[in-house]
Phi, psi and omega in degrees: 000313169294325097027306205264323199281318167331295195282341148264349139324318187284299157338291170308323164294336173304319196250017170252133184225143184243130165280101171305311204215094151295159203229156167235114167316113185248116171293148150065023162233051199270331181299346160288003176236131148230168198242152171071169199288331186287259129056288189296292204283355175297289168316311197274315147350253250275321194263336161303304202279341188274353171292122158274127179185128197279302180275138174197140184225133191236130176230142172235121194286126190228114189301188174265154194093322165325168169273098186294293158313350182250303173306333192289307187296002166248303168326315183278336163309334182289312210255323189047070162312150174261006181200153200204121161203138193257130183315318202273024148256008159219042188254152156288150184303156227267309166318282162332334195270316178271003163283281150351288189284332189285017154278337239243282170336258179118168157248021162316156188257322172228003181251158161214210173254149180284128197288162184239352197304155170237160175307334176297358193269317190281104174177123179257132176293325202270350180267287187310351210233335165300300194265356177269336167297308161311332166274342170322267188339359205260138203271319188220176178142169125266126165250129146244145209236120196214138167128147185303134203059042169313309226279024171251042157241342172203095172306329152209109188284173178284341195204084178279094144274160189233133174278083191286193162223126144273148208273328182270350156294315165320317198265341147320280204300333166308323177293329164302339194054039211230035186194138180255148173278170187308109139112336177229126228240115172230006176321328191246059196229131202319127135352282166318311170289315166299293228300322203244004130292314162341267188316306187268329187235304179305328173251031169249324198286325177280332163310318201292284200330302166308322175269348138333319220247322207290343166284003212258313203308148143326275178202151214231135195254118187237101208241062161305288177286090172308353181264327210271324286259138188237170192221092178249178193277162163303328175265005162265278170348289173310316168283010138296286169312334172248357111004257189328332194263029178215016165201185185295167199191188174176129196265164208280113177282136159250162192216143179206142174283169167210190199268359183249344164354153201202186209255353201304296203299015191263299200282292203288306179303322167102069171250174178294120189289341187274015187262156193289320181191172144254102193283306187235155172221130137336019223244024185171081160196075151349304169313331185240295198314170198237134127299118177245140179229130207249083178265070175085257157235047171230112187284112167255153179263085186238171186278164175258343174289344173296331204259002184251003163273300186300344190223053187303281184341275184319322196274285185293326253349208205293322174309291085071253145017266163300335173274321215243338182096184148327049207208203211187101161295328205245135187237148179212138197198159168246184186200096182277134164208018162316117197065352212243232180213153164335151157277189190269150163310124174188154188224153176252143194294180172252138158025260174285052194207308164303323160313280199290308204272339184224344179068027162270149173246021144212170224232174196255108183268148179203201160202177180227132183247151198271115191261333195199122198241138134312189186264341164248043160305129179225165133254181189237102182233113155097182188228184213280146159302166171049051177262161190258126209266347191270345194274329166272004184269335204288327189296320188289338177287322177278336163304321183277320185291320187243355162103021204257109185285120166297141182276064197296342163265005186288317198250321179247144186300152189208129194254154142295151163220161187212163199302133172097344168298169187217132179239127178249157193211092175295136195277228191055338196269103169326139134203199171186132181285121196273159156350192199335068160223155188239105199261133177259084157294122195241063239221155174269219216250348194273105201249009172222014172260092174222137175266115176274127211241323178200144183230023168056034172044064162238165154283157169268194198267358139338325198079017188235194177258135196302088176010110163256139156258068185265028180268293193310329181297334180275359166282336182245335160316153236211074182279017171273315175290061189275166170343288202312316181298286203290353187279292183284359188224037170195022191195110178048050181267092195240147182200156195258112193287286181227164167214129169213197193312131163103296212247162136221175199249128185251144157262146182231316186186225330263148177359157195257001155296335213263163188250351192290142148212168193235162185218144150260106186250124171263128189202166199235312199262188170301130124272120169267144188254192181187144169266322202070018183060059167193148163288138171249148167224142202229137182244156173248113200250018140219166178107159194235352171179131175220135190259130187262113203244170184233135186297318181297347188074035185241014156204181173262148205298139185256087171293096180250178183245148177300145218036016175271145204260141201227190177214140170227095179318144190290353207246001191276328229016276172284162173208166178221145132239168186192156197288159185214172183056240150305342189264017188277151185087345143256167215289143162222207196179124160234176174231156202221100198254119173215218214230123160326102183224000000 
């Protein structure tokens, strides 16, 4: 079977191409970038030296995750400053910082709380208040000031630049050992334990920090590719980010194996065949994904979340907006197990219970749209009639404890599934995406709170066994939800909205707990769209290539690929897609998802 499946991938690839590192154009900046260290520190010289100033001061605000030492040790041989002060002499001692964070942290192997801390916090006032009186005093010079919460030792320098991160380049180098979280030198400490200081506490004190800031920068420092390393102006930077919040896009997708990984994204994403395997891709969560801006023949590397902190409106729009903050609500990810294995047995909390327990304030409701099934695909979604909940809870506490394979058919439901179904799955609702399924998941956005419930007695790819939660899971099952309830409110509640020559339009979901809803267009032809002022994010699930046109000419036409996730900001309004290239004259399909308002 796999023999057959190879070989029609491999076809489909002949007539397919998926864009790893999509680009957004920026005209007419190109001379606003520069590459390499010399180049960078060249710049900041000649704009330092036009300062009449007996004193001058440059600070560089540094997200968490630079290689901290190797950037400060290529600046300062560049710039050679008469004075270098590092933010983290007036940080509280590295004991204080995790005394201070271990409400946030927890002492959990994977949850903690979402932090409320601001970067002034990790800060002793009487050290800052200190070294900003020594820099009064100081009669001449250069001072550089470096490190995350420089500028609150010198609130307005002579010069800011800011050293962002991409969030999946951080958690390579966590892996890597080669980078400490906020405020404490941990570098050589589980993968797993940074990423989740990252997540609840570091990159919420630096997010806050940041958007403070971005109308201020100077220059925004891009050292992802340590080899690489560029520089663009803030204010090239800024019309790139607001570029973006006025046309179609697509954020940079990332793929990491896992033990039920499976073979699909190798062949269709065009990925390395010698990697064992690929469980997941990234491909629409801002919060982790990468934004690339293409200045002439220089690609810089930014978080894509800049752009819903800088352009919420243009992006999200007002509505939008106002229910959610700052935030990116809608997530689209794969989830490969082609040739591969089950995912883990698992529930996501409900509203309230991510609220009281983690300080998410809505929670990860979500679905699975089937882009591609074997002849035995399934999923496992809701649980069996008449199950007895003290009697499966008791079974899964002994799976975890001696290792006793749970009897997953006594108790949870198992659907066939095939290509183009779509199953929701609100949260409380048990499931799992079953083997030789290719799953488009589709959800909103708070993304690592799943209770593993049973892992099929396996390891992760570590070699230890994978986090179970079955205390928080049995707090949240949804033991109402049996066969009949799932047969009827949660597998292909599909209705046909409209039609006309070329499309027609499907409503799929999602569940009315759920706040996401999706539409699916089948089409030969121009299809028209509307945002209405909300975001859409959109996948292309069937078609081998289709083009995104604006009736006004208020952007330039967007060329996606089959399986590429693509975003159309609230602020584009009308839109058309239509099959293009090879796929004209045939049916294609997307699917389209934004938020109930």
């Amino acid at each position: 079977m796999w023999l057959i499946w190879q070989q029609h991938w491999r076809i489909r690839m002949e007539k397919t191409k998926f864009e790893k590192r999509p680009l957004v154009r920026i005209e007419g900046r190109e001379k606003d970038c520069l590459t390499g260290w010399e180049a960078t520190n060249r710049e900041l010289k000649t704009v330092l030296e036009k300062e009449d100033k007996t004193v001058k001061i440059i600070v560089v605000e540094t997200y968490q995750g630079i290689l901290y030492e190797e950037v400060l040790d290529k600046l300062v041989k560049g710039l050679k400053p008469d004075q270098v002060i590092e933010s983290k002499q007036a940080m509280h001692p590295e004991e204080k910082i995790r005394q201070l964070t271990h409400q946030d942290v927890t002492d959990d192997r994977i949850f903690g709380y979402m932090t409320r801390l601001k970067m002034q916090d990790f800060f002793d006032q009487q050290s800052l208040e200190q070294i900003q009186n020594d820099i009064a005093e100081t009669e001449n010079g250069l001072i550089l000031i470096f490190g995350p919460g420089a500028t609150l030792i010198a609130p307005e320098p002579d010069l800011l630049v800011y050293a962002d991160m991409a969030r999946w380049e951080i958690q390579l180098r966590m892996r890597d050992k080669l980078v400490n979280n906020l405020g404490i030198n941990n570098k050589t400490e589980s993968p797993e334990s940074k990423y989740k200081r990252g997540y609840f506490v570091d990159w919420r004190v630096c997010d806050r920090f940041k958007r403070q800031q971005i109308d201020r920068w100077d220059y925004v420092l891009d050292t992802n590719d340590r080899s690489a390393p560029k520089m663009v102006t803030g204010e090239a930077m800024r019309q790139g980010i607001k570029q973006a919040a006025r046309q179609p896009f697509s954020v940079v997708p990332y793929f990491d194996a896992g033990p039920w990984g499976g073979q699909w994204m190798k062949e269709i994403c065009g990925l390395d065949r010698n990697h064992p395997n690929y469980a997941w891709s990234i491909n629409c969560i801002p919060e982790e994904n990468s934004l690339l801006l293409e200045f002439g023949d220089t690609i810089v590397e930014i978080p894509s979340l800049n752009v819903v902190f800088y352009q919420p409106n243009e992006l999200l729009g007002e509505a939008v907006h106002g229910r959610f903050g700052a935030e990116f609500p809608i997530r689209f990810d794969f989830l490969d197990t082609m040739d591969g294995g089950n995912l883990s047995l698992q529930v996501h909390p409900t509203t309230d219970y991510i609220q009281e327990t983690f300080g998410m304030h809505y929670t990860q409701d979500e679905s699975y749209y089937l882009m591609d099934a074997g002849e035995d695909a399934s999923v496992y979604l809701g649980l069996k009639e008449g199950v007895n909940s003290e009697e499966m809870i008791a079974d899964l506490k002994q799976s975890e404890r001696d290792g006793t394979a749970f009897n997953d058919e006594e108790y949870v439901e198992k659907w066939p599934a095939k290509k183009h179904d779509h199953f929701l799955i609100p949260a409380g609702t048990i499931h799992c995406s079953g083997k030789n399924s290719m799953v488009l998941e589709i959800s909103s956005t708070p993304y690592i709170f799943t209770f593993k419930l049973w892992d099929w007695g396996r390891l992760g790819m570590d070699g230890k066994p994978r986090p179970i939660n079955i205390k928080h899971g049995e707090n949240v099952i949804q033991w109402d939800r049996t066969t009949n309830w799932t047969r009827k409110n949660l597998i292909n509640r599909i209705e046909e909205i409209g039609s006309r020559d070329g499309w027609r339009e499907e409503r799929t979901g999602l569940h009315e707990r759920e706040f996401i809803e999706t539409r699916r267009h089948w089409f030969t032809k121009k299809v028209e769209h509307h945002t209405n002022g909300n975001l859409n994010v959109l996948n292309l699930v069937a078609g081998k290539e289709a083009v995104v046109e604006s009736p006004d000419d208020a952007f330039i036409p967007f060329v996606v690929h089959y399986a590429e996730t693509f975003i159309i900001p609230a602020s584009v309004g009308k839109y058309t897609i239509r099959p293009f290239g090879k796929s004209e004259g045939e049916e294609c399909a997307t699917i389209k998802a934004y938020v109930r308002i």
